[in-house]
Wavefront OBJ file of the C-alpha trace (Angstrom):
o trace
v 5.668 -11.976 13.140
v 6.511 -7.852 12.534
v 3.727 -5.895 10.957
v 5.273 -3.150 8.655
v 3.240 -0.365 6.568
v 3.200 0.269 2.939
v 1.940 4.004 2.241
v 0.516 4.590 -0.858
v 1.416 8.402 -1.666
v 0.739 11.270 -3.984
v 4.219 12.318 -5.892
v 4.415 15.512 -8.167
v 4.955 13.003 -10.817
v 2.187 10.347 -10.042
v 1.785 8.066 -7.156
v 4.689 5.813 -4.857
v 4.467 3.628 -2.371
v 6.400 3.327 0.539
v 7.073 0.874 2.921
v 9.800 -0.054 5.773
v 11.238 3.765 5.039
v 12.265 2.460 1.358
v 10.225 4.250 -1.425
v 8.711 2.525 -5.072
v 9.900 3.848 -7.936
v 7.485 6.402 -9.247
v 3.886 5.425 -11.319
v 1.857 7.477 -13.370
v -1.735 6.360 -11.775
v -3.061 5.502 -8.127
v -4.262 2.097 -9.493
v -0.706 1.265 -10.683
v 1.025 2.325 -7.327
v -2.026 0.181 -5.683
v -0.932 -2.925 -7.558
v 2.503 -3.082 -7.103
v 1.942 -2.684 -3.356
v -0.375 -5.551 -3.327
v 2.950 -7.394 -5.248
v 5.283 -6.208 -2.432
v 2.790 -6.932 0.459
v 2.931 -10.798 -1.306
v 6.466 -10.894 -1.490
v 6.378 -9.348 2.709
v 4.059 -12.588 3.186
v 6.101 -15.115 1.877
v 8.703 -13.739 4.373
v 6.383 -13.875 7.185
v 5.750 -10.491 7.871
v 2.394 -8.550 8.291
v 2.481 -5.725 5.763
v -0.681 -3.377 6.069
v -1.547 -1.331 3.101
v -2.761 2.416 3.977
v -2.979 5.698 1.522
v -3.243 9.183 2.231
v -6.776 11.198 2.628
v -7.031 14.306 1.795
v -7.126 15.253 5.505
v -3.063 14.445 5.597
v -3.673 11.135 7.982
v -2.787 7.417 6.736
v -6.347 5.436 6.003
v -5.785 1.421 5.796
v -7.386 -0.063 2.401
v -8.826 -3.060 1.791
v -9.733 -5.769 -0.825
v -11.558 -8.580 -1.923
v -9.181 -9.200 -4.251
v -6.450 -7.509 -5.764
v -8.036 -5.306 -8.462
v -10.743 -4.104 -6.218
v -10.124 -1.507 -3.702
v -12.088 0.486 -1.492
v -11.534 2.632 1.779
v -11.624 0.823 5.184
v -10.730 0.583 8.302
v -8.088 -2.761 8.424
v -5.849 -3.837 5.143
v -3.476 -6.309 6.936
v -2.444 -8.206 3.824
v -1.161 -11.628 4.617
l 1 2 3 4 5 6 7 8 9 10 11 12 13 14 15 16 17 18 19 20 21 22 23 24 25 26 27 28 29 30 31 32 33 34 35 36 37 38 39 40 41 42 43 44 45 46 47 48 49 50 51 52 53 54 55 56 57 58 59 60 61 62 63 64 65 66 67 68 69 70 71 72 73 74 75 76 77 78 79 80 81 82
């Protein structure tokens, strides 16, 4: 099984994901970019794949999220979504 990353990322217009070097279109809040990640990282599962979910501190550097369920998400330190 390949492990891939999603990045959740700031955009001038709101917040994008991207993952496998293919960006999300473009959403007005964090939350919203969050939950259509944790969509994609189901529809990486199905497929077998590993898909870890990270976003951006303010530092510059990639920080994994986690969850205990898909509306609840707090900073961590391993997100692999499977």
């Amino acid at each position: 099984m390949s492990e891939i990353f999603c990045d959740i990322v700031p955009h001038s217009e709101g917040w994008m994901f991207v993952s496998d070097g293919v960006q999300s279109p473009i959403f007005p809040c964090y939350q919203m970019a969050v939950e259509a990640a944790y969509r994609h990282a189901n529809t990486e599962a199905r497929a077998h794949r590993f898909l870890v979910l990270r976003e951006q501190g303010l530092n510059g550097r990639m920080h994994a999220l986690t969850s205990h369920d898909e509306t609840t998400i707090s900073g961590g330190e391993a997100a692999i979504v499977h």
